[in-house]
TORKOL-4160 file (C-alpha; in steps of 0.2 Angstrom, whole numbers, padded with zeros to 4 digits, m for minus):
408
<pt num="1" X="m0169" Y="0799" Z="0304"/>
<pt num="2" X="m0180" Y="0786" Z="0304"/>
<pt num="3" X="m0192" Y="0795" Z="0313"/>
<pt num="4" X="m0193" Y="0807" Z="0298"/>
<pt num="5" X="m0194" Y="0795" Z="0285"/>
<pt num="6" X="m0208" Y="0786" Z="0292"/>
<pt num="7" X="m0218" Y="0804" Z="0293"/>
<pt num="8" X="m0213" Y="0808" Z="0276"/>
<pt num="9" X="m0221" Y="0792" Z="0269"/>
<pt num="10" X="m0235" Y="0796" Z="0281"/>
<pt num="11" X="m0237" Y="0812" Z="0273"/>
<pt num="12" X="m0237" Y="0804" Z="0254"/>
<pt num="13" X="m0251" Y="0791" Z="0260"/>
<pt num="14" X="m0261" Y="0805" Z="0266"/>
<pt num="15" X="m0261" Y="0816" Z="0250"/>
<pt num="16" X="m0263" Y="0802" Z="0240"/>
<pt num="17" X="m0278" Y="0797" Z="0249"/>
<pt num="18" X="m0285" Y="0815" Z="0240"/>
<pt num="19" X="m0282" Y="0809" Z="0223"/>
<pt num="20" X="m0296" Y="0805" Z="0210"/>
<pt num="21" X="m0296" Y="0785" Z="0213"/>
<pt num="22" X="m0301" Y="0776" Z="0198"/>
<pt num="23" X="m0315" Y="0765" Z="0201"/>
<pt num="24" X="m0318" Y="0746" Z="0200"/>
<pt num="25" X="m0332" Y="0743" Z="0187"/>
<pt num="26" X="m0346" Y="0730" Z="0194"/>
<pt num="27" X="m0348" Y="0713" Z="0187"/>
<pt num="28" X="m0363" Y="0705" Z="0190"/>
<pt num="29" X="m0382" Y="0701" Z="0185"/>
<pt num="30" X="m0391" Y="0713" Z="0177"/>
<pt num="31" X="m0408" Y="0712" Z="0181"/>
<pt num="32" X="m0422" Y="0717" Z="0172"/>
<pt num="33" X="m0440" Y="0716" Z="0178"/>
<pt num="34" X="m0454" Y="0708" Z="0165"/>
<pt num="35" X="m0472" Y="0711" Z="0163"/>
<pt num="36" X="m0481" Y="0694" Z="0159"/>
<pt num="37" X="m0497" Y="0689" Z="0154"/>
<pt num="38" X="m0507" Y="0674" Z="0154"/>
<pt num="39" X="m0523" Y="0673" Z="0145"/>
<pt num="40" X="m0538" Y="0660" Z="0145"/>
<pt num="41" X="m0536" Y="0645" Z="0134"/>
<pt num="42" X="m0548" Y="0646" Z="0122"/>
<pt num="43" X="m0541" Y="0629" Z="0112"/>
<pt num="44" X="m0556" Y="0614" Z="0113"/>
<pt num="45" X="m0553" Y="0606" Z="0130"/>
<pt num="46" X="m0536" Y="0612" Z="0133"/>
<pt num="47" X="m0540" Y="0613" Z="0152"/>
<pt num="48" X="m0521" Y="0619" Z="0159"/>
<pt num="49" X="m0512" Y="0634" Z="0164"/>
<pt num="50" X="m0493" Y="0639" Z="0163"/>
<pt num="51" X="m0490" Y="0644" Z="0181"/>
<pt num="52" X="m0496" Y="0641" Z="0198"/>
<pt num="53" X="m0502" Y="0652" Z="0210"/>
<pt num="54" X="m0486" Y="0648" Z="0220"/>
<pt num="55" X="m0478" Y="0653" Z="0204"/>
<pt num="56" X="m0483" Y="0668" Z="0202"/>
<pt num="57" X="m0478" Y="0672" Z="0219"/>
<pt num="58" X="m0462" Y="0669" Z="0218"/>
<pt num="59" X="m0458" Y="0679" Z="0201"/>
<pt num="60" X="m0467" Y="0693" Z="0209"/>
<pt num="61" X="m0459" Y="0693" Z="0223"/>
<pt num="62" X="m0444" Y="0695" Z="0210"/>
<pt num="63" X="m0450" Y="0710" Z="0206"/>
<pt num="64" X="m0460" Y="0705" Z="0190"/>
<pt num="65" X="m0476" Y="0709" Z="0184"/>
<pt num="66" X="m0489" Y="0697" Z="0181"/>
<pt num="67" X="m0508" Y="0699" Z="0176"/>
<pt num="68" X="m0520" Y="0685" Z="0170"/>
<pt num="69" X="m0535" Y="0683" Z="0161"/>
<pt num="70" X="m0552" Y="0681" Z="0174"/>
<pt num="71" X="m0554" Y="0661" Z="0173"/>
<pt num="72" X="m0539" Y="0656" Z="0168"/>
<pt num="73" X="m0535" Y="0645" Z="0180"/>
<pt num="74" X="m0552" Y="0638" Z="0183"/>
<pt num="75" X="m0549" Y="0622" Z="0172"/>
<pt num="76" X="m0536" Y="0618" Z="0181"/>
<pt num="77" X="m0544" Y="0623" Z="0198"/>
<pt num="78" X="m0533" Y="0637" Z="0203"/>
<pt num="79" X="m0548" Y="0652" Z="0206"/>
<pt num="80" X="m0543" Y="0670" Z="0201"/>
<pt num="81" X="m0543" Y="0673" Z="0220"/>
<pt num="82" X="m0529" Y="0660" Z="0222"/>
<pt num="83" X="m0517" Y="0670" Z="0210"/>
<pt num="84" X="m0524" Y="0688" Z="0216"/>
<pt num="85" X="m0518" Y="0685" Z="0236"/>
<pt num="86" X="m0500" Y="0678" Z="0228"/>
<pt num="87" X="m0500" Y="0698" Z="0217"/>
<pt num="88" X="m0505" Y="0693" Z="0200"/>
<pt num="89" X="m0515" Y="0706" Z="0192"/>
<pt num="90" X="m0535" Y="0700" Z="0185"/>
<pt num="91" X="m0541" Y="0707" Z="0172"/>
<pt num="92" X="m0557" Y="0701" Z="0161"/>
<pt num="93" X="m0551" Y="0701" Z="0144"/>
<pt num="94" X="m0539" Y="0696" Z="0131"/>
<pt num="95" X="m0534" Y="0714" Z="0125"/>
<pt num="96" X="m0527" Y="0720" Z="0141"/>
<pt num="97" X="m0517" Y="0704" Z="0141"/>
<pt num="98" X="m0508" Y="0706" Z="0126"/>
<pt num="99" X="m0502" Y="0723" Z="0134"/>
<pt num="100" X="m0489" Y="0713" Z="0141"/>
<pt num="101" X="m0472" Y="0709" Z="0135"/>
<pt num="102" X="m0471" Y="0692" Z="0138"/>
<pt num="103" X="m0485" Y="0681" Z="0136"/>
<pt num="104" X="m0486" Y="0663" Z="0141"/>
<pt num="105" X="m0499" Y="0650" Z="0135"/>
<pt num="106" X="m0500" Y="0631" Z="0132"/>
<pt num="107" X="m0509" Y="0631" Z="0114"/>
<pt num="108" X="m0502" Y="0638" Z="0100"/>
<pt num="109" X="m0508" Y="0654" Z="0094"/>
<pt num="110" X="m0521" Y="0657" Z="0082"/>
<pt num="111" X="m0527" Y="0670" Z="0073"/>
<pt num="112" X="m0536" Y="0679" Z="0085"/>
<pt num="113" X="m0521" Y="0679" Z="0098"/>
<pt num="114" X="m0509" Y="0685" Z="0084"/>
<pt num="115" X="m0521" Y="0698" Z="0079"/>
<pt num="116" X="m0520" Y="0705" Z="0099"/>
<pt num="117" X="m0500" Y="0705" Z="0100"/>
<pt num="118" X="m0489" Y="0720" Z="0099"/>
<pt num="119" X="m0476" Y="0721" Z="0089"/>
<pt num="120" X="m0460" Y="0712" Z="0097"/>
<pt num="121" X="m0469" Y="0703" Z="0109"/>
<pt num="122" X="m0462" Y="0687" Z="0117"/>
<pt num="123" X="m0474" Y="0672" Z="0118"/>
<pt num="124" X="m0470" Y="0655" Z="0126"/>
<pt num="125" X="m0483" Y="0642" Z="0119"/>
<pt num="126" X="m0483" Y="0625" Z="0110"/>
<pt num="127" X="m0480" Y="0624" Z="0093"/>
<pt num="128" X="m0490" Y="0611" Z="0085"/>
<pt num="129" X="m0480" Y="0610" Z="0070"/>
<pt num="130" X="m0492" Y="0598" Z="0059"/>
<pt num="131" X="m0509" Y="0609" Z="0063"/>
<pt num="132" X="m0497" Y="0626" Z="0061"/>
<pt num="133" X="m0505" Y="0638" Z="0047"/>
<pt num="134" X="m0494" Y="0647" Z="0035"/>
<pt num="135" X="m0504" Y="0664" Z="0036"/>
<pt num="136" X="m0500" Y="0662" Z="0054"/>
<pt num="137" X="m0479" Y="0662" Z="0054"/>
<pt num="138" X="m0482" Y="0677" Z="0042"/>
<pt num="139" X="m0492" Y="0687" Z="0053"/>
<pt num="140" X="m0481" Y="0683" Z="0066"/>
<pt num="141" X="m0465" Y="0688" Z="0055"/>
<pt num="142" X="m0474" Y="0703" Z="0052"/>
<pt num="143" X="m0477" Y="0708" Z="0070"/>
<pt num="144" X="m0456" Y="0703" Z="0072"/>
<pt num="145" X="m0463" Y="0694" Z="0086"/>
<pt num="146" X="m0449" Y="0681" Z="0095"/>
<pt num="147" X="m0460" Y="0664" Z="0098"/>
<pt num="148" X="m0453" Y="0650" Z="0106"/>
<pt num="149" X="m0460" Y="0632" Z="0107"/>
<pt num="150" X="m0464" Y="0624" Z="0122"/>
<pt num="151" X="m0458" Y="0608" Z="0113"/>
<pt num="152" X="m0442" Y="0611" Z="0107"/>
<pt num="153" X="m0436" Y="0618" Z="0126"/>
<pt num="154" X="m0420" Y="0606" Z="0131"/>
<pt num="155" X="m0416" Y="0607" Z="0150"/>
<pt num="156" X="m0396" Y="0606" Z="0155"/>
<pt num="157" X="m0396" Y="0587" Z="0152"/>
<pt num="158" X="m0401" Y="0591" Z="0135"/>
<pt num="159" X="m0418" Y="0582" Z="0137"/>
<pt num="160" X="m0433" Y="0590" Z="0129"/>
<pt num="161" X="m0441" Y="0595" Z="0148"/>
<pt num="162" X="m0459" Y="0598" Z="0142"/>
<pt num="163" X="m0460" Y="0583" Z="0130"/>
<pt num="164" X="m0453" Y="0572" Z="0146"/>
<pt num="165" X="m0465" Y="0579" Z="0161"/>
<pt num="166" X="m0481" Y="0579" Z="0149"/>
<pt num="167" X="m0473" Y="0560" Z="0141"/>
<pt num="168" X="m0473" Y="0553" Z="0161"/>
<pt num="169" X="m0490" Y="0561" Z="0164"/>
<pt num="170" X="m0496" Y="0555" Z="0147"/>
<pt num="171" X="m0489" Y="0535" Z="0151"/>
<pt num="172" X="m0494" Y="0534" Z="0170"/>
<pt num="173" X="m0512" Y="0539" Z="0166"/>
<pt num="174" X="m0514" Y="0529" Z="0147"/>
<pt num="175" X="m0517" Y="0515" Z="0163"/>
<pt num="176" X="m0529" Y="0522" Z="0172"/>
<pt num="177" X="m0537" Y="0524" Z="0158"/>
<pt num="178" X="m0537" Y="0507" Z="0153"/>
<pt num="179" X="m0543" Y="0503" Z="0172"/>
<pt num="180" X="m0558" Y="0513" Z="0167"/>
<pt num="181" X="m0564" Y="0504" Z="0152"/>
<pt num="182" X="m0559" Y="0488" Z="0157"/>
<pt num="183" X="m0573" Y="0489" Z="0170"/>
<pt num="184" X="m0591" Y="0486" Z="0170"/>
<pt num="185" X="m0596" Y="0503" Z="0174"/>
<pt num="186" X="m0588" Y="0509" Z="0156"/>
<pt num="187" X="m0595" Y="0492" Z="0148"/>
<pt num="188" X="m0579" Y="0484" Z="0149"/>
<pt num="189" X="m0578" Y="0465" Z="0152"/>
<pt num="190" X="m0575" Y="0467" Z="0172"/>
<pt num="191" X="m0560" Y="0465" Z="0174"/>
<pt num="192" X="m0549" Y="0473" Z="0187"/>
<pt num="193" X="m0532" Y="0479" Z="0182"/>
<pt num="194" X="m0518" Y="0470" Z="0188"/>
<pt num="195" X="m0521" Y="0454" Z="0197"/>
<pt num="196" X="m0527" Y="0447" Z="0214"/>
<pt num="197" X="m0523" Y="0429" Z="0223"/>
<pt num="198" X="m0527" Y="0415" Z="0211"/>
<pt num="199" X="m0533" Y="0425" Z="0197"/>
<pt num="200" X="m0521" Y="0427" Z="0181"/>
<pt num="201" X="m0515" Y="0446" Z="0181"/>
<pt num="202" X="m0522" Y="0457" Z="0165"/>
<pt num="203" X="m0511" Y="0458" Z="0150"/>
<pt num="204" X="m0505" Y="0474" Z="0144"/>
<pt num="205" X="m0498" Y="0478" Z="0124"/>
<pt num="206" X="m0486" Y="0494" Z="0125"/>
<pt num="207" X="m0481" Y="0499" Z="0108"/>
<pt num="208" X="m0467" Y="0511" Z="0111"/>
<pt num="209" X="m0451" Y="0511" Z="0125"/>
<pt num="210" X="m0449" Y="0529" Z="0124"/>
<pt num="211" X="m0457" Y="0538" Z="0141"/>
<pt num="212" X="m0474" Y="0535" Z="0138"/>
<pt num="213" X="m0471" Y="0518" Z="0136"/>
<pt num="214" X="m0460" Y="0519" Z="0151"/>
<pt num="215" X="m0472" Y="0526" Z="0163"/>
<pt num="216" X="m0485" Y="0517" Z="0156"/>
<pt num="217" X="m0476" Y="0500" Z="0160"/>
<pt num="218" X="m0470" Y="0506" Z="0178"/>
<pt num="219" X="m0488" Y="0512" Z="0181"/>
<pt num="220" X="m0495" Y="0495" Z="0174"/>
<pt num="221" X="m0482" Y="0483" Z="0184"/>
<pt num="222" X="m0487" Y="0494" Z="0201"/>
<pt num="223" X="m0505" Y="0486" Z="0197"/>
<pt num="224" X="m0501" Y="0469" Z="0196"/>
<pt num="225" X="m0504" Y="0468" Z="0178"/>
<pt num="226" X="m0494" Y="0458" Z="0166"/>
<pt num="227" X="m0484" Y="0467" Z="0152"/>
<pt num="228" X="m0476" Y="0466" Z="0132"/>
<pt num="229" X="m0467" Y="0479" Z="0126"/>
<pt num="230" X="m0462" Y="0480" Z="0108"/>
<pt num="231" X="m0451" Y="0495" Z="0100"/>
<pt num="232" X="m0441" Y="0492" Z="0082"/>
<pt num="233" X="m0426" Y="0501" Z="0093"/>
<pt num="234" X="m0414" Y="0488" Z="0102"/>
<pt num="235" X="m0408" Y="0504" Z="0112"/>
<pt num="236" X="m0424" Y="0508" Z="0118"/>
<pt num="237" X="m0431" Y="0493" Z="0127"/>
<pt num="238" X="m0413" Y="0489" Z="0132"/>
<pt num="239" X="m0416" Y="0508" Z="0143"/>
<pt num="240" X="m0436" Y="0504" Z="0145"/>
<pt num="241" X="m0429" Y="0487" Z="0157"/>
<pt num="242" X="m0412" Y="0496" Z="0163"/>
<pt num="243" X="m0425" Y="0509" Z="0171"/>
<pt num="244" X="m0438" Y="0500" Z="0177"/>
<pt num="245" X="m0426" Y="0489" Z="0185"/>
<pt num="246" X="m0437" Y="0473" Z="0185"/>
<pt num="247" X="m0438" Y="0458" Z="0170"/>
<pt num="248" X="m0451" Y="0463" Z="0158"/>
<pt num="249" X="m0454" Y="0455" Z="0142"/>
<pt num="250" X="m0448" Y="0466" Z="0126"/>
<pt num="251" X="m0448" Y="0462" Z="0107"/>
<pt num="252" X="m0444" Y="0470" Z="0092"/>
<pt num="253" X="m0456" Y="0474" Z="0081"/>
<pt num="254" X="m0462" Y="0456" Z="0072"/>
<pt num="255" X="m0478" Y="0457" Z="0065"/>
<pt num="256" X="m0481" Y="0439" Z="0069"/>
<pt num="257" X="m0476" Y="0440" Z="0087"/>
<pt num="258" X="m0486" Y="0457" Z="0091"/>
<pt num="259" X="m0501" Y="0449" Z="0081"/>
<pt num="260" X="m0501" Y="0434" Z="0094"/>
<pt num="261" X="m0498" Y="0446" Z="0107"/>
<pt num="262" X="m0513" Y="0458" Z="0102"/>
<pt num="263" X="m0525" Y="0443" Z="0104"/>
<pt num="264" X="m0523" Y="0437" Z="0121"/>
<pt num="265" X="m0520" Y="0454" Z="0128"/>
<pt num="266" X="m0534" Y="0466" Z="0138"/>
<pt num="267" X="m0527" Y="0482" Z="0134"/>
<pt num="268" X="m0516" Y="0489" Z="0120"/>
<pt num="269" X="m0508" Y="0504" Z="0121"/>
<pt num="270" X="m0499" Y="0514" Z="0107"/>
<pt num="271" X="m0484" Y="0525" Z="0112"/>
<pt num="272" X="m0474" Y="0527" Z="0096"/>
<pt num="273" X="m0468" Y="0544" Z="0089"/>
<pt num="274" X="m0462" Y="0552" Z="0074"/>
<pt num="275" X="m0447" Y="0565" Z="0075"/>
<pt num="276" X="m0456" Y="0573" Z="0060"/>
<pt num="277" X="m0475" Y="0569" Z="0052"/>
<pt num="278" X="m0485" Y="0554" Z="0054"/>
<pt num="279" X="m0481" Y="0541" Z="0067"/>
<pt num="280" X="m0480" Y="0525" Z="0062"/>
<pt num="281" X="m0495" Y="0513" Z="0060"/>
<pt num="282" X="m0490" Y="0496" Z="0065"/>
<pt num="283" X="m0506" Y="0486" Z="0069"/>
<pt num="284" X="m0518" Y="0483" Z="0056"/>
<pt num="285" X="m0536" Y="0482" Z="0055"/>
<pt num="286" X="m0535" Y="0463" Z="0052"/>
<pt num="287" X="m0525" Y="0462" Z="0069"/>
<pt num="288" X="m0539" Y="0474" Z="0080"/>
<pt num="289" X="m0554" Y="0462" Z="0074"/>
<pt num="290" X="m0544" Y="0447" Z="0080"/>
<pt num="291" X="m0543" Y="0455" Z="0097"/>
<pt num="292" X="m0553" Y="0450" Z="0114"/>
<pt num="293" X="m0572" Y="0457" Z="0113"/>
<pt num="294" X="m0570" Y="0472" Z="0123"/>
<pt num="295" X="m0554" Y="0474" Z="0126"/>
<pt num="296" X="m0545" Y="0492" Z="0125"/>
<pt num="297" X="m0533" Y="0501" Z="0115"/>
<pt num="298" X="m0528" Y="0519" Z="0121"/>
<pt num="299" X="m0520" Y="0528" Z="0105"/>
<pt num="300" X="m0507" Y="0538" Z="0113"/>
<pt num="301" X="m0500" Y="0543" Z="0097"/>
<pt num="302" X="m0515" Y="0549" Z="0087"/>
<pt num="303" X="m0510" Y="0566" Z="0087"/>
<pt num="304" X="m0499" Y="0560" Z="0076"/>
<pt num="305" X="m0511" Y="0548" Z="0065"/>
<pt num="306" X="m0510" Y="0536" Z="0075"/>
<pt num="307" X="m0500" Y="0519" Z="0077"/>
<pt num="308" X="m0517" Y="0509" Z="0074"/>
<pt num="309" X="m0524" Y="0507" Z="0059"/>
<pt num="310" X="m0544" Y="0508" Z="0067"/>
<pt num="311" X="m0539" Y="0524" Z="0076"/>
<pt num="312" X="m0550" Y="0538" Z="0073"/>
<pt num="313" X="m0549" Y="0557" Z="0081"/>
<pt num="314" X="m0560" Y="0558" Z="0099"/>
<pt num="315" X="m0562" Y="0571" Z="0114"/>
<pt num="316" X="m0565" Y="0573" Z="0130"/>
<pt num="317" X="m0583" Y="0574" Z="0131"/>
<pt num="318" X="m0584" Y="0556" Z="0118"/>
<pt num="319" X="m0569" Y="0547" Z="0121"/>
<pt num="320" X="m0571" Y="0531" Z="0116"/>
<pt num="321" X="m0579" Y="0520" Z="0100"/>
<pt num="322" X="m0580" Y="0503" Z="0096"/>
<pt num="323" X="m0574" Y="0493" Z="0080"/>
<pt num="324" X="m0574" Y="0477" Z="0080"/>
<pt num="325" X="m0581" Y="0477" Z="0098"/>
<pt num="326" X="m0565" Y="0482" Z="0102"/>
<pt num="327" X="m0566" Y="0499" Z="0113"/>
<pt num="328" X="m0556" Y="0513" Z="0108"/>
<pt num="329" X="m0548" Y="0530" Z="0117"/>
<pt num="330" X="m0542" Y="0542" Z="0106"/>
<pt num="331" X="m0540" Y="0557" Z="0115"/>
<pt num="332" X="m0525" Y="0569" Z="0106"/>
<pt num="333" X="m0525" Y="0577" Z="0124"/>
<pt num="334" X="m0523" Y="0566" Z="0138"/>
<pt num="335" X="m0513" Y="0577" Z="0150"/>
<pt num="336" X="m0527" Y="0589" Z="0150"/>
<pt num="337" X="m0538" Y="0575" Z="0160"/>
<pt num="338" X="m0527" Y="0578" Z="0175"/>
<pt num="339" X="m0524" Y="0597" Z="0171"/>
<pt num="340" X="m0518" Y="0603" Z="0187"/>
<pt num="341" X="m0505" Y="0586" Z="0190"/>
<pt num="342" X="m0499" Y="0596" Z="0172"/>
<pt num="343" X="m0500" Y="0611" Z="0178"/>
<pt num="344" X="m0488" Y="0607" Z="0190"/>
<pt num="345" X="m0476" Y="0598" Z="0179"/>
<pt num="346" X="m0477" Y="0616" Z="0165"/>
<pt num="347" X="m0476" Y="0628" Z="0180"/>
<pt num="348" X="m0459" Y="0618" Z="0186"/>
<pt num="349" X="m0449" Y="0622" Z="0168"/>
<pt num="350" X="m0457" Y="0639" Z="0163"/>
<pt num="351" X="m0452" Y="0647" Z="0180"/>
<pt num="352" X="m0434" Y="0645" Z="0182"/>
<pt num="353" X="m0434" Y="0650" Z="0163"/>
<pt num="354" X="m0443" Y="0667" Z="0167"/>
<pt num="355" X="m0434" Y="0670" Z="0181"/>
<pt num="356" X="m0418" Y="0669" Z="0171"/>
<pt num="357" X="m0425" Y="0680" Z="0158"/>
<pt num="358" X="m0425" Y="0694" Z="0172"/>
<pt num="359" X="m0411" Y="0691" Z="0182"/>
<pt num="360" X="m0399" Y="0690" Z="0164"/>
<pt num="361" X="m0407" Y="0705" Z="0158"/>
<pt num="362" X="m0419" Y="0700" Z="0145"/>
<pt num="363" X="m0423" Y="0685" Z="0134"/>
<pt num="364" X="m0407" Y="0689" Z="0121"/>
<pt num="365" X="m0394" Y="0686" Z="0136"/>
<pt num="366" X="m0403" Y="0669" Z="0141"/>
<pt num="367" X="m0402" Y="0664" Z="0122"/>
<pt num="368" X="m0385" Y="0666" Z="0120"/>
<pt num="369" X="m0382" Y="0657" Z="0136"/>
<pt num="370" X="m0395" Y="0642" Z="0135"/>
<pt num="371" X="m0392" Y="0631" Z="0121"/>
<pt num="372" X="m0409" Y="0624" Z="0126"/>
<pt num="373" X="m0418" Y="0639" Z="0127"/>
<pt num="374" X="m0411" Y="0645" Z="0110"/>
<pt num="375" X="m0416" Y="0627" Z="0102"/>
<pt num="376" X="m0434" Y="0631" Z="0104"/>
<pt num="377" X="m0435" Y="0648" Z="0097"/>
<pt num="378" X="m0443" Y="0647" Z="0080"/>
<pt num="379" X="m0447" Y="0664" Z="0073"/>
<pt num="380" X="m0434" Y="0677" Z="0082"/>
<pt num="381" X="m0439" Y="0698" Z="0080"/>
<pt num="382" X="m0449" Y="0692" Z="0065"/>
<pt num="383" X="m0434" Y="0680" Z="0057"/>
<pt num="384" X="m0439" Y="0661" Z="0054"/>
<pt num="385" X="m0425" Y="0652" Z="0064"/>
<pt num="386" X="m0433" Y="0636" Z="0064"/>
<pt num="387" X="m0426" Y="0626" Z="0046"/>
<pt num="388" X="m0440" Y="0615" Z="0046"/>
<pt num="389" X="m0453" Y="0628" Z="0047"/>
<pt num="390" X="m0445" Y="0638" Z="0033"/>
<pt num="391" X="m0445" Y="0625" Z="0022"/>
<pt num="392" X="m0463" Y="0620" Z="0024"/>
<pt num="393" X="m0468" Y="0635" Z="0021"/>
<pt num="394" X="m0453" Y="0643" Z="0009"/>
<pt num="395" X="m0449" Y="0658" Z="0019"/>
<pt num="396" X="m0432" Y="0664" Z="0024"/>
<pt num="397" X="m0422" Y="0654" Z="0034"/>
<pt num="398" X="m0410" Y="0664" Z="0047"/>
<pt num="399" X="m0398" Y="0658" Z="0057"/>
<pt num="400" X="m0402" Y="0662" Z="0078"/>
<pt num="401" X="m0383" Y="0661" Z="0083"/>
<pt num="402" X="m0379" Y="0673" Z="0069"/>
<pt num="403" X="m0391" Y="0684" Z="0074"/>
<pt num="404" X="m0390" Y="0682" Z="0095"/>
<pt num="405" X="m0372" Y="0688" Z="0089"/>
<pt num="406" X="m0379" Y="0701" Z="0080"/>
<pt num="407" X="m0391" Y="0709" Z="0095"/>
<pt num="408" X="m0377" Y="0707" Z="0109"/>
């Protein structure tokens, strides 16, 4: 008896196994392969790239397209061959680059870049807010391009990841700079940065405790050199010595007491940021002309207007003035003058991002995941998703999470 019920279950077991079997639906990524371009910067002495030859080998070896404008990379010594044996596609002008469908630059776009763009391109660039056109957001918004801002990009700690990396490069460097002019070769006074048996160390002004003044200080400590920092936030030279991890001296902002500090120091540097507009000037002419004869002040913040009142506009090729016989560097784009050390840094945030882009399935998913991502999106399929923008300029003003929601 047994026997027989054990067939009959048998039996049921097979015919079942002939039955329409409903199947488990997949849950997983779903990838998407992107077609990237990256054209030459044509914005004065902007000298980096986006991505790295390594870079681009790794997205195309997951499965993405990318092609690059002839000499792009040269600024930043990376030679055309250097991304063509990694897989990126060389092509010799703009035009053909714009066939992509995401493009990545560091400058903002100007007129003649907007003018090349399909409609509902992607573009990855800086933003520039303060030098932004109005004729440019609307051509944008006419093209429903989605533009996202190079400066508005939070990483999962929620720190602004590009500001950070190009703030460090920006601090560490302000220094060398300073070493530079300080010497006799640049008609400085001949001094040494930093400080040797016997012989009193340089002193260093740092006006700001956010990162450049941060790196700046770590960088200017390494050398030997001695250093004031002065900030109008408690919090922020309270963090400034917490990280640096050794007793430096800090001060609010007392115009008395930065005054008396200007005129004994060798260098000054200028490090303090606006959220929005000018940055704050905070040393007046009357203070400069009472500083050393050819001592330095590096203007960090003169992209901003400046944090010294004798700051005026400079490049590259003529970086410096005197007032005062007082040397000044005021150079809006420092990082530029170790473009591929940037390079580096830009290529380390942008590529995860793109990667993500493809693996999710297109930029919408990743903005509906990443908060960060999302936060730098400022014109979305030709919608103004940025409020500040759209007050500027009195356009529209769109919700991104209402209309992420909308596109899901």
């Amino acid at each position: 008896m047994g026997s027989k019920i054990i067939s009959g279950f048998a039996e049921i077991a097979r015919q079942a196994m002939y039955q329409p079997q409903e199947e488990l639906e997949r849950i997983g990524k779903s990838s998407k392969s992107l077609f990237i371009g990256i054209p030459k910067e044509t914005a004065f002495q902007e000298k980096r790239i986006a991505l790295t030859p390594l870079s681009v080998a790794l997205l195309v070896n997951n499965g993405h397209r990318v092609m690059i404008e002839t000499g792009a990379g040269l600024a930043a010594n990376f030679t055309d061959n250097d991304y063509s044996e990694q897989g990126a596609l060389i092509v010799p002008g703009k035009k053909e680059i714009y066939k992509a469908d995401i493009i990545l630059k560091v400058a903002p776009p100007v007129k003649e870049d907007i003018e090349l763009m399909k409609p509902c391109q992607i573009i990855f660039s800086a933003l520039h807010s303060s030098t932004l056109r109005e004729e440019d957001v609307k051509a944008m918004i006419e093209k429903k391009v989605t533009a996202i801002a190079f400066e508005y990009l939070r990483d999962d700690g929620n720190v602004l990841s590009v500001v950070r990396a190009m703030s460090e490069i920006v601090g560490a460097t302000s220094i060398l700079i300073a070493a530079e002019y300080l010497s006799n070769i640049f008609g400085g006074k001949g001094l040494m940065l930093g400080g040797v048996t016997g012989v009193p160390p340089t002193e260093i002004v740092i006006i700001g405790a956010g990162t450049v003044g941060e790196y700046a200080t770590r960088t200017a400590l390494g050398l030997g050199a001695g250093v004031k920092v002065f900030d109008s936030s408690l919090y922020r030279l309270r963090r400034l010595q917490n990280n640096i991890g050794s007793h430096v001296f800090t001060s609010v902002l007392q115009p008395i007491v930065l005054e008396k500090a200007l005129r004994n120091c060798d260098v000054a540097i200028g490090a303090l940021r606006a959220v929005e507009g000018r940055s704050p000037c905070v040393v007046t002419e009357e203070m400069v002309s009472k500083m050393k004869p050819n001592s330095v002040v590096i203007d960090v913040s003169i992209d901003q207007g400046g944090c010294f009142e004798t700051s005026e506009v400079t490049n590259h090729k003529n970086p410096v003035f005197r007032k005062y016989d007082v040397i000044h560097y005021c150079v809006p784009n420092i990082a530029s003058r170790v473009s591929r050390t940037a390079t580096y840094a830009l290529t380390n945030i942008f590529t995860p991002i793109l990667i993500d882009i493809g693996e999710l399935g297109g930029l919408n998913s990743l903005i509906w995941q990443k908060q960060g991502v999302r936060n730098a999106v400022y014109i979305y399929q030709g919608a103004i998703t940025n409020k500040y923008l759209a007050d500027r300029f009195g356009l529209t003003y769109k919700d991104l999470n209402l209309l992420a929601i909308a596109n899901r």
